[in-house]
MARZA-815066 format. One line per field, with one value per residue (C-alpha): residue number from 0; x, y, z. Coordinates in nm, 3 decimals. Layout:
N
n = NUM, ...
px = X, ...
py = Y, ...
pz = Z, ...
//
This chain:
220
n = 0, 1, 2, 3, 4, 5, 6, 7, 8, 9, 10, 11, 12, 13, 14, 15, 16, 17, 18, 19, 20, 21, 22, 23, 24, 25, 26, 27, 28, 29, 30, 31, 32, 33, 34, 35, 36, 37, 38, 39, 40, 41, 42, 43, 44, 45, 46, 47, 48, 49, 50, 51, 52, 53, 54, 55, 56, 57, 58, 59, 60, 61, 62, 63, 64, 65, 66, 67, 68, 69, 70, 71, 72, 73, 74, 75, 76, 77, 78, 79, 80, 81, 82, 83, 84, 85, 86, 87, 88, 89, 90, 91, 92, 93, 94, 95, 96, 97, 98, 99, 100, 101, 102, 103, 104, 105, 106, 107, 108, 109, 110, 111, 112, 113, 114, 115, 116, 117, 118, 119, 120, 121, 122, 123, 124, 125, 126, 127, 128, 129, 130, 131, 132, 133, 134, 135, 136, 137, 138, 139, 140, 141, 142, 143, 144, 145, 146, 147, 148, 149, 150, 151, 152, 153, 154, 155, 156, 157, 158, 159, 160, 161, 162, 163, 164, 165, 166, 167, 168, 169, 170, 171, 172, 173, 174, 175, 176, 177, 178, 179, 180, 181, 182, 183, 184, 185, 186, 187, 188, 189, 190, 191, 192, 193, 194, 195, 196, 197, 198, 199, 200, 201, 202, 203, 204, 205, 206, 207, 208, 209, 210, 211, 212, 213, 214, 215, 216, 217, 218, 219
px = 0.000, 0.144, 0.159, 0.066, 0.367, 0.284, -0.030, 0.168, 0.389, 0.115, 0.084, -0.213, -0.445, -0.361, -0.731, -0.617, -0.240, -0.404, -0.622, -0.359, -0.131, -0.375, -0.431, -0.083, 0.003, -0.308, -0.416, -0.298, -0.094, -0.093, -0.443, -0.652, -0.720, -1.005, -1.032, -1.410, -1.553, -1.697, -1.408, -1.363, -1.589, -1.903, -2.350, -2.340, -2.125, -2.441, -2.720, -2.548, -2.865, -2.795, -2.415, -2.571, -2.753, -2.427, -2.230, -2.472, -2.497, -2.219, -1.958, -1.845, -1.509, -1.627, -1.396, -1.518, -1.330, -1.292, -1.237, -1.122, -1.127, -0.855, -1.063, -0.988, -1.201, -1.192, -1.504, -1.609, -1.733, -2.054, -2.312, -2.704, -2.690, -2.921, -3.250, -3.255, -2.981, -3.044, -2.878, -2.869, -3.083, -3.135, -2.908, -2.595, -2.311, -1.900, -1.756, -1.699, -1.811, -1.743, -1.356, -1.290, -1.068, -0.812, -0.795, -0.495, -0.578, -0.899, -0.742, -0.724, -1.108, -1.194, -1.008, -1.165, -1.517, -1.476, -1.367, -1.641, -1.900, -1.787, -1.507, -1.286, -0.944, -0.653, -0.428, -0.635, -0.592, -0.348, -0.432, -0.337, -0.447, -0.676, -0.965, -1.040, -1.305, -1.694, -1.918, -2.267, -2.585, -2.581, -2.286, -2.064, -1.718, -1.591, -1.244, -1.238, -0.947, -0.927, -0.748, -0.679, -0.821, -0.683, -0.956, -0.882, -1.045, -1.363, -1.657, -1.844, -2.162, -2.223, -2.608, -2.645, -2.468, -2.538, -2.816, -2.580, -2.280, -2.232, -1.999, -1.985, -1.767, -1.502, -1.521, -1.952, -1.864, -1.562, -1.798, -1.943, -2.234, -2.361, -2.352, -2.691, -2.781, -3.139, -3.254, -3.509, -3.661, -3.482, -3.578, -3.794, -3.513, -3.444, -3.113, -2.955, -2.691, -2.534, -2.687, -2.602, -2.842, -2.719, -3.004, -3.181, -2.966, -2.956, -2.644, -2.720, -2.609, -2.274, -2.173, -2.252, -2.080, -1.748, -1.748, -1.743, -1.515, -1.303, -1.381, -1.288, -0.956, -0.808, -0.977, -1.152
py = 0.000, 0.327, 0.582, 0.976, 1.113, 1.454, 1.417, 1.279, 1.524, 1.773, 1.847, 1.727, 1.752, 1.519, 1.280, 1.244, 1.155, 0.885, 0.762, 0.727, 0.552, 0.278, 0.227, 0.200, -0.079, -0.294, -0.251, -0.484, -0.297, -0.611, -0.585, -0.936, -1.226, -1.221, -1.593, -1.790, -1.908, -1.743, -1.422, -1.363, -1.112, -1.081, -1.027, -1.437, -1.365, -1.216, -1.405, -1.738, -1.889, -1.692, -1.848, -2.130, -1.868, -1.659, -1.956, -1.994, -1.654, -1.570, -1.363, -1.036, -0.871, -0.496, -0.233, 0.076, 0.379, 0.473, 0.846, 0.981, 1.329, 1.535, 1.741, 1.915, 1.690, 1.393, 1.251, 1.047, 1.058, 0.917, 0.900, 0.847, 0.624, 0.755, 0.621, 0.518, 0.284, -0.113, -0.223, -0.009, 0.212, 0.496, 0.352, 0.533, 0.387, 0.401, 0.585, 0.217, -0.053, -0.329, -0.406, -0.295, -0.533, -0.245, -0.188, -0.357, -0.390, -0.248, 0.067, 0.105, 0.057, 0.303, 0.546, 0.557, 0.502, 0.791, 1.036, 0.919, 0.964, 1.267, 1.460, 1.333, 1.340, 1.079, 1.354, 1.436, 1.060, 0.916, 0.531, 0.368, 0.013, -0.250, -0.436, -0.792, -0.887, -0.819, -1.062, -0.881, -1.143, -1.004, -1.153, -0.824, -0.951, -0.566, -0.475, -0.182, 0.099, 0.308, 0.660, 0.972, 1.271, 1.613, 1.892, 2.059, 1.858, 1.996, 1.775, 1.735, 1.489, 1.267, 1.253, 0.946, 0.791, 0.981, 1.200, 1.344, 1.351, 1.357, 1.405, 1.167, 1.234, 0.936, 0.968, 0.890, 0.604, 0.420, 0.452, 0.126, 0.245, 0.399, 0.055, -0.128, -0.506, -0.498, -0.739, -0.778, -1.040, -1.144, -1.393, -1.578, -1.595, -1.322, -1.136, -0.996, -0.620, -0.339, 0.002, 0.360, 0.591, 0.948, 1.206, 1.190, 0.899, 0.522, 0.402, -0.010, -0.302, -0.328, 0.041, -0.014, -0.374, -0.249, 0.067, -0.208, -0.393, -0.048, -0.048, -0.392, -0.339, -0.048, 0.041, -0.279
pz = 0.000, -0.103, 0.164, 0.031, 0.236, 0.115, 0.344, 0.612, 0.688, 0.765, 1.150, 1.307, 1.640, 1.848, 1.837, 1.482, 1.544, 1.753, 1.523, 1.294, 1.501, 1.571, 1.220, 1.165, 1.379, 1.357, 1.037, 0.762, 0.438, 0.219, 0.057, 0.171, -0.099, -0.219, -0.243, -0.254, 0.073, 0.353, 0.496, 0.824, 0.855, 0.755, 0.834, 0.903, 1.199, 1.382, 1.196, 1.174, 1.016, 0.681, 0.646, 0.403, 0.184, 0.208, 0.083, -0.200, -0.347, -0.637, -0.434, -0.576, -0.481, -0.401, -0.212, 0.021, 0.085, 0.471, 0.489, 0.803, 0.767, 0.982, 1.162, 1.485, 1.578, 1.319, 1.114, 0.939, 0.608, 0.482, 0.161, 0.109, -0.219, -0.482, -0.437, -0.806, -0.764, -0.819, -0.534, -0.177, -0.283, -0.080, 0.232, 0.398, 0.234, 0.243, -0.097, -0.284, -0.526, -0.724, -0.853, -1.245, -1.396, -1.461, -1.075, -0.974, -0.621, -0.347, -0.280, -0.665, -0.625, -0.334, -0.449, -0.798, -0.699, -0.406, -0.714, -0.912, -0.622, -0.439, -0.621, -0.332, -0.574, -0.452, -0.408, -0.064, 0.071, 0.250, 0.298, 0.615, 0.586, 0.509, 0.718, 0.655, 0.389, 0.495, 0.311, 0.291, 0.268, -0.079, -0.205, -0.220, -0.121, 0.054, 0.133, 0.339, 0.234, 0.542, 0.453, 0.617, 0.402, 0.407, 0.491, 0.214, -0.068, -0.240, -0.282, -0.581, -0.579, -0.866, -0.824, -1.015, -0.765, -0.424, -0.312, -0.052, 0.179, 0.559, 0.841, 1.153, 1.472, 1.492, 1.865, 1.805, 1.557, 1.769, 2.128, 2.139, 2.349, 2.032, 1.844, 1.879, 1.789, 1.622, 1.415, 1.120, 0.912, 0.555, 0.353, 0.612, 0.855, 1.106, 1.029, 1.340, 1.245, 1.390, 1.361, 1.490, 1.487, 1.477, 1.481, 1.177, 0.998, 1.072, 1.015, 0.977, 0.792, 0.569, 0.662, 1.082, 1.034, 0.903, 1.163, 1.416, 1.260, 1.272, 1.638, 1.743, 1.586, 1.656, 2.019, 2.144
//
């Protein structure tokens, strides 16, 4: 994983020299294999009843972008998918999608898809490591590309893609008092997920599962 060490050398707060840190030393730089079978991660882990209809839907390698923004206080950043969109539609998202066979790795992927979706150029990134495959019970095979992103870049929403663009506090995301278990029904079995409510947005499924995934590794 290349490092941007233009971005790097900046000065930052200290909550964000912490984050960053973390990331460093527990996150992986060697992007994960994308091999078949079920990853480590994944929505079977807390609905083990779906595993077999995990296993049996045609896996396909996706990556998300992870943008920490280096805030005085750092965020998060987050989409709304467009509500047109055939898959997701309308749902709070990471920057991501599937892997192009030009991309020669995730990060390749994230970074792309984030400058297709929000402007967000890879200039303003400066990617810090790699969580472990999340297997959604749709069959999207996600690497997550977590990056720290400069302040400075300039959004620019592709609406056929996004309806919008949001900030989270880090500190909100990472507290795991603010990470519920609620479950729903899916395909006649009951699916059990994270979700984070934060005022008017409901942070749930693939998005909420990775953020705890963040969690888990670098503060749990």
């Amino acid at each position: 994983m290349k490092r941007n060490e233009a971005l790097g050398t900046l000065a930052h707060p200290e909550p964000v020299l912490d984050f960053v840190r973390r990331a460093r030393e527990r996150l992986s730089t060697v992007a994960p294999v994308t091999a078949d079978g079920l990853p480590l991660g994944g929505e079977h882990e807390l609905s083990p009843d779906i595993a077999d209809l995990i296993r049996d839907t045609p896996q396909v390698p996706a990556a998300v972008l992870v943008p920490v923004i280096a805030r005085e206080t750092p965020t998060i950043l987050l989409t709304q998918r467009a509500a047109g969109l055939p898959t997701h539609a309308g749902q709070i998202s990471f920057p991501g999608g599937k892997l192009d066979p030009a991309d020669p790795d995730p990060l390749a992927t994230a970074l792309r898809e984030a400058e297709e979706e929000i402007g967000l150029a890879p200039g303003f990134a400066d990617p810090l490591g790699y969580l472990d495959p999340y297997l959604s019970g749709t069959g999207f095979r996600v690497v997550p590309v977590v990056a720290l992103i400069s302040p400075a870049f300039e959004m620019t929403i592709n609406p056929a893609e996004v309806d919008e663009a949001f900030e989270v506090p880090l500190e909100f995301l990472m507290s795991p008092a603010n990470h519920s278990r609620q479950s729903r029904e899916w395909k006649g079995i009951m699916r059990s997920f994270y979700a984070m409510p934060y005022g008017e947005r409901y942070i749930w499924g693939i998005t909420a599962g990775i953020l705890r995934k963040l969690y888990e590794r670098l503060y749990g």
